[in-house]
C-alpha positions as CSV (number, residue, x, y, z in Angstrom):
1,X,0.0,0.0,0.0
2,X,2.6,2.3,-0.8
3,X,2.7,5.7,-3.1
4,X,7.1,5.4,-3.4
5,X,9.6,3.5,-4.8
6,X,10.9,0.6,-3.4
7,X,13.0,2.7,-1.6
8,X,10.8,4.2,0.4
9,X,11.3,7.8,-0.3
10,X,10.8,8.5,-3.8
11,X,7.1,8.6,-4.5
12,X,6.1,7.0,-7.5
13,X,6.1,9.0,-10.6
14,X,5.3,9.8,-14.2
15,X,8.7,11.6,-14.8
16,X,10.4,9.0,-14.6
17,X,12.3,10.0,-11.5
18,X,14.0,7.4,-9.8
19,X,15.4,9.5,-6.5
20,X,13.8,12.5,-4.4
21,X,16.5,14.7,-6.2
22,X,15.5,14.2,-9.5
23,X,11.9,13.9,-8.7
24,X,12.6,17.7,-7.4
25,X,14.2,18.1,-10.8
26,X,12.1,17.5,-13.4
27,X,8.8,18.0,-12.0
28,X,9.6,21.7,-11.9
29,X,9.2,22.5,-15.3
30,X,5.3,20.3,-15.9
31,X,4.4,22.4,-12.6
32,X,5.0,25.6,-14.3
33,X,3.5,25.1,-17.2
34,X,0.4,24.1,-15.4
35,X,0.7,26.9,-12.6
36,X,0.5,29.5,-15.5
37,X,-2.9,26.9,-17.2
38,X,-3.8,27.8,-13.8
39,X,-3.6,31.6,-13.8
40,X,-4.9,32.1,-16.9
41,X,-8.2,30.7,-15.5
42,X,-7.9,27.3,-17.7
43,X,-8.6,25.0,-14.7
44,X,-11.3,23.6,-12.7
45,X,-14.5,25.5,-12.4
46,X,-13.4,28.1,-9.1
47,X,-16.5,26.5,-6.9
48,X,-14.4,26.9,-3.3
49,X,-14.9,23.5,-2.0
50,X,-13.5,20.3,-2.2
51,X,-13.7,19.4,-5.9
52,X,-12.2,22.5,-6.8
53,X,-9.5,21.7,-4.4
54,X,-9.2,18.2,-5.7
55,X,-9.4,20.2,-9.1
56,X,-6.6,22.2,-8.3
57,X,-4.2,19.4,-7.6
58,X,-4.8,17.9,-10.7
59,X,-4.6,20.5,-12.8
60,X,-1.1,20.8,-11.4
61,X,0.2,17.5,-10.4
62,X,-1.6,15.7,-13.8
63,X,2.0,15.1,-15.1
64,X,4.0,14.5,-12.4
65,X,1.5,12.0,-10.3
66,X,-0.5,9.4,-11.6
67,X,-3.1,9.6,-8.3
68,X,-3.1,13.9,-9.0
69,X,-6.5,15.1,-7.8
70,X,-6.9,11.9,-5.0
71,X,-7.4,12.2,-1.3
72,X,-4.3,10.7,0.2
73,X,-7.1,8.5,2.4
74,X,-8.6,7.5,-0.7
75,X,-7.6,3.7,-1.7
76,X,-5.8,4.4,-5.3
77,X,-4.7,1.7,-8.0
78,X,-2.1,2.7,-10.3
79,X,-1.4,1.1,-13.7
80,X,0.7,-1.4,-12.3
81,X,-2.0,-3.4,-10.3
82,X,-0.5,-1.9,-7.1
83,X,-2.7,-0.1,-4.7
84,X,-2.0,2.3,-2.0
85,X,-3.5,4.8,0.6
86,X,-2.5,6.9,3.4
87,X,-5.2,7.8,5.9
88,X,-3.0,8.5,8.8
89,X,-0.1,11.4,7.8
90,X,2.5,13.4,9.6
91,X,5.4,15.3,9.4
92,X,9.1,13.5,11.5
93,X,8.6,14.6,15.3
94,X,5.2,16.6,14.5
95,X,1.9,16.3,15.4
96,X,-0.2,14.0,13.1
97,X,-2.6,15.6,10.7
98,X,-6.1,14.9,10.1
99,X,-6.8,10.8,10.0
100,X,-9.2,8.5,7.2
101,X,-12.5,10.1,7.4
102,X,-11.2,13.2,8.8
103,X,-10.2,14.7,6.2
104,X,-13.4,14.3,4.0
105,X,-15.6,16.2,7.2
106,X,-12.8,18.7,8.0
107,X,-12.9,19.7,4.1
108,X,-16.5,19.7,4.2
109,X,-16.8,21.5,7.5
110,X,-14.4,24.1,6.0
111,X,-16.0,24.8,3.0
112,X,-19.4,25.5,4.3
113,X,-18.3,28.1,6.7
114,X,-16.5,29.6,3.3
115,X,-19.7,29.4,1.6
116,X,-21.9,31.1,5.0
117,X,-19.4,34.0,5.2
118,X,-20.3,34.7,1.6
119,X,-16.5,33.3,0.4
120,X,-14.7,36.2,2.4
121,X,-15.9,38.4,-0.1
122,X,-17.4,42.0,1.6
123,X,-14.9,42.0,4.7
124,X,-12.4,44.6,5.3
125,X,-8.7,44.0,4.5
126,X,-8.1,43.1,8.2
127,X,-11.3,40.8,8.7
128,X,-10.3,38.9,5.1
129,X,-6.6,38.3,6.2
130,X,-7.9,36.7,9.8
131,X,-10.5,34.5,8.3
132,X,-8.6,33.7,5.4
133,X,-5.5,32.7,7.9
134,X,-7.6,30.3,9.7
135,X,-9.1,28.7,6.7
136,X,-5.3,28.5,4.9
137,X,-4.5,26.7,8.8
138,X,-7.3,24.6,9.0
139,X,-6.2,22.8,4.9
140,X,-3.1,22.9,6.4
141,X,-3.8,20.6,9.3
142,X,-6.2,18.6,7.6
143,X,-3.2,18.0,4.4
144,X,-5.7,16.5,2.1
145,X,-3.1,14.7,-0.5
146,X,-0.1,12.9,-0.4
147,X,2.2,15.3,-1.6
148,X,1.5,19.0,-3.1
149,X,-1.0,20.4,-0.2
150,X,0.9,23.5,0.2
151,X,1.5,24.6,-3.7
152,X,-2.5,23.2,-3.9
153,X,-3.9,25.8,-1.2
154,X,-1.6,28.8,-1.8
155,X,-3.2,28.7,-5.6
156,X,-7.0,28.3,-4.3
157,X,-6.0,30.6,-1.3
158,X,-4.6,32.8,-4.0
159,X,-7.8,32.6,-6.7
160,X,-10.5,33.3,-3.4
161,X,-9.0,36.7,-2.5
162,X,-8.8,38.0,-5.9
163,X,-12.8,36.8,-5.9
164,X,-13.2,38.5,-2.2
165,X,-11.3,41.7,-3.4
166,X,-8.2,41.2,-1.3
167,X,-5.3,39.9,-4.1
168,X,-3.0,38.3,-1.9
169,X,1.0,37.3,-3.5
170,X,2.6,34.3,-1.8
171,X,5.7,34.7,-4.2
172,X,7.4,37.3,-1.2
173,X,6.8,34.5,1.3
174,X,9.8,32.6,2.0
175,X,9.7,29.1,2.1
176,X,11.2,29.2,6.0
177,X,8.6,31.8,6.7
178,X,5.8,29.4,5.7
179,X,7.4,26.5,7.2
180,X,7.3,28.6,10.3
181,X,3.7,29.5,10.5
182,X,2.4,26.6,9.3
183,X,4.5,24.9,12.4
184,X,3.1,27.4,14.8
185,X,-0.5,27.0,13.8
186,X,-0.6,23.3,13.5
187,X,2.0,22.3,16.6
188,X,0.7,24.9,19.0
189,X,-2.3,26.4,17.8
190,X,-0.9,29.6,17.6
191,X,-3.0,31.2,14.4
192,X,-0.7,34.9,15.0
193,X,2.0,34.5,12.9
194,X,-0.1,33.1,9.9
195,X,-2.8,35.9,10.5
196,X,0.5,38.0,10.5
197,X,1.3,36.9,6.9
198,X,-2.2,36.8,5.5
199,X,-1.8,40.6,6.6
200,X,1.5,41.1,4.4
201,X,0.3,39.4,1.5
202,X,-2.8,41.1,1.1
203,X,-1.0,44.7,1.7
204,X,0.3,45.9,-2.1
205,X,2.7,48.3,0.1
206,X,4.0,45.6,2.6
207,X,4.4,43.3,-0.6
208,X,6.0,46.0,-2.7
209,X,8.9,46.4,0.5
210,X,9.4,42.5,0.4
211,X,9.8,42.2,-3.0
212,X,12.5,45.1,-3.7
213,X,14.5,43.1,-0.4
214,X,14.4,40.1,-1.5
215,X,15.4,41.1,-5.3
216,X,18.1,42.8,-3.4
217,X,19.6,39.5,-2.0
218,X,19.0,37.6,-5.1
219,X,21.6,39.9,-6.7
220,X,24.1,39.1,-4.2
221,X,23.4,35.5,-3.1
222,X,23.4,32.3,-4.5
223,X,20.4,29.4,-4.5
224,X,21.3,26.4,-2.2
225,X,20.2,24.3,-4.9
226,X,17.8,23.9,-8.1
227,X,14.7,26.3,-7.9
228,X,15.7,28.1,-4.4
229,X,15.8,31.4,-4.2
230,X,19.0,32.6,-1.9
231,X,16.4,34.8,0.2
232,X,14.4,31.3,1.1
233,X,16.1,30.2,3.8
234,X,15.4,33.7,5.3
235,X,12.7,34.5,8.1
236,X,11.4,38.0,6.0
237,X,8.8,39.9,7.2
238,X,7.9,43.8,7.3
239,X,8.6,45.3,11.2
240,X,5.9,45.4,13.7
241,X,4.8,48.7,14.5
242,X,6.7,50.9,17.5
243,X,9.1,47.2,18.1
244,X,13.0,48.0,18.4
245,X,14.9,45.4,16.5
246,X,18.5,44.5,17.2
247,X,20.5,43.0,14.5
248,X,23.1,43.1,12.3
249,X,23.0,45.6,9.3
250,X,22.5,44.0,5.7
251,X,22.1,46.9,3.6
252,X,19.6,49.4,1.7
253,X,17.8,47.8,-1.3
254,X,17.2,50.3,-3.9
255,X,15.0,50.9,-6.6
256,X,16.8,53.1,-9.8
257,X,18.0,55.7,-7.5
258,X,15.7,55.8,-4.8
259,X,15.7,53.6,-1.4
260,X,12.9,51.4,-0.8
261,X,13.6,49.5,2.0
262,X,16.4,48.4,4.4
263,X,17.2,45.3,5.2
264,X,19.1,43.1,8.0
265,X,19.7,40.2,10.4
266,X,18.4,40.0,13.8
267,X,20.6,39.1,16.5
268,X,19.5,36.0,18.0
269,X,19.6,37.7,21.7
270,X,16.4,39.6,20.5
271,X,14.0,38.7,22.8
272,X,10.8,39.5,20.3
273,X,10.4,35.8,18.8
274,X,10.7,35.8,14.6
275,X,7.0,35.5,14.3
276,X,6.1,38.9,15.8
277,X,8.0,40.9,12.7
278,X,4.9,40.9,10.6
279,X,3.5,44.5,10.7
280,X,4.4,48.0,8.5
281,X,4.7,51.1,10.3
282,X,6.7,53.6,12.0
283,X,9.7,51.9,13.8
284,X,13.4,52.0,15.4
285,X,16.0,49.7,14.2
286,X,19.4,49.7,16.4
287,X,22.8,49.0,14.4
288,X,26.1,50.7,14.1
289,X,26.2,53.8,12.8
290,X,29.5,54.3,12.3
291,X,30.2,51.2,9.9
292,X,27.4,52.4,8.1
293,X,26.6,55.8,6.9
294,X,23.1,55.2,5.4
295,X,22.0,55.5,9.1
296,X,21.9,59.0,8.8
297,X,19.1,59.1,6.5
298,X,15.4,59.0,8.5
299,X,15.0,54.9,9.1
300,X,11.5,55.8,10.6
301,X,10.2,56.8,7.0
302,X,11.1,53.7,5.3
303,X,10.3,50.5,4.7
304,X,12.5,47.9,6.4
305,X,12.3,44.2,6.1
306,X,13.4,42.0,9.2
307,X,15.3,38.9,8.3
308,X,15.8,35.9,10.5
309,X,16.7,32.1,10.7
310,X,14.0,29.9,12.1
């Protein structure tokens, strides 16, 4: 009853894949053809419940998985005769996600409370990025399919705020900033840090600061490996209104001639935890002046971005 290889680790694949690493490899390019099949509104019908979920998956995954579109509780055959299923799921030293029959009345549960609160559409800004957080939690604890549940529910997160009015852009979170919340919300129960991101992302000016930091690091890192961006590894959020931050200084990122944001490390004797960074306003940020000139210009104007490990 198994979805891999016979060695346990590579899932089974229509790539023809035979290791994780070249799974991660050549599925990239099938997934972005798809993604953009996707955005250009040629995939499922955008219903906001399960089938358009399931919908989602398959639209994306159709080339890469043979069971694309199937719940991972679901008993699946494959060409080959063999069968497999997965009704109990969970991540090395985590807390399990939702088991067998779970998952169909979590999903169902979910989606009704969508449809009752009118699909998020009509809320303010703030309202939209708190419900939306706790739906985006909820899918996340519930991990409806084997493999893809996170690139799944950021493109139906991403297609019910542009329906609500609230665009949201996932391309400025990092993938140690999702890994984060998602940990928080589904370890501990603690919804702040994603409600914290769902605030960012739905913010054109908060978004508009990520994006010209991390384009800043891009130009002077390098990718840890195929399809990583050197600014992935990163903690980055926009600073939380009237918080001092204490860090290392990284450097402005500018757009043509004009500063847009300011970037740097936090020292890891900070005692604010990574997940509080999340909001844009006024705000201090402590470094050395002296190695660094720029801090004469007013820091409480602009936009800075906070960068941590997790």
């Amino acid at each position: 009853m198994a979805f891999t290889l016979d060695d346990g680790a590579t899932l089974k694949n229509e790539v023809g894949a035979s290791s994780y690493e070249e799974l991660e490899l050549k599925e990239h390019a099938p997934l972005a053809i798809r993604l953009i099949e996707l955005r250009e509104g040629l995939g499922p019908a955008q219903t906001f419940d399960t089938a358009h979920l399931r919908g989602i998956h398959r639209h994306l995954f159709q080339d890469v998985y043979e069971w694309a579109g199937h719940l991972r509780h679901e008993p699946f055959t494959f060409a080959d005769g063999s069968t497999a299923s997965m009704p109990t799921m969970q991540k090395t030293g985590g807390q399990g996600f939702a088991r067998g029959p779970q998952i169909d009345r979590g999903l169902d549960a979910l989606f009704a409370g969508l449809k009752a609160d009118n699909f998020l559409a009509g809320l303010s800004r703030e309202e939209f990025a708190d419900k939306a957080a706790t739906a985006f939690a909820t899918i996340n604890s519930i991990h409806p399919f084997r493999e893809g549940t996170g690139r799944t529910q950021r493109e139906f997160f991403t297609a019910l705020a542009l329906q609500a009015g609230h665009p949201i852009d996932f391309s400025v979170v990092s993938a140690e900033r999702m890994t984060v919340v998602s940990v928080a919300a589904h370890e501990r129960g603690d919804l702040g840090p994603m409600r914290r991101m769902f605030a960012e992302i739905a913010d054109p000016v908060r978004v508009a600061a990520l994006d010209v930091a991390l384009q800043a690091i891009e130009r002077g890192g390098r990718p840890d490996g195929p399809h990583v961006a050197p600014w992935d590894h990163f903690y980055m959020a926009t600073s939380e209104p009237g918080q001092t931050y204490r860090g290392r200084f990284e450097g402005p990122a500018l757009l043509g001639s004009r500063i847009e944001a300011f970037y740097y490390r936090r020292s890891h004797s900070d005692e604010q935890p990574l997940g509080r960074a999340a909001n844009m306003c006024r705000r201090t940020v402590a470094y050395d002046r002296r190695a660094h000139p720029e801090s004469s210009l007013d820091l409480l104007s602009l936009r800075i971005v906070v960068l941590g490990k997790g």
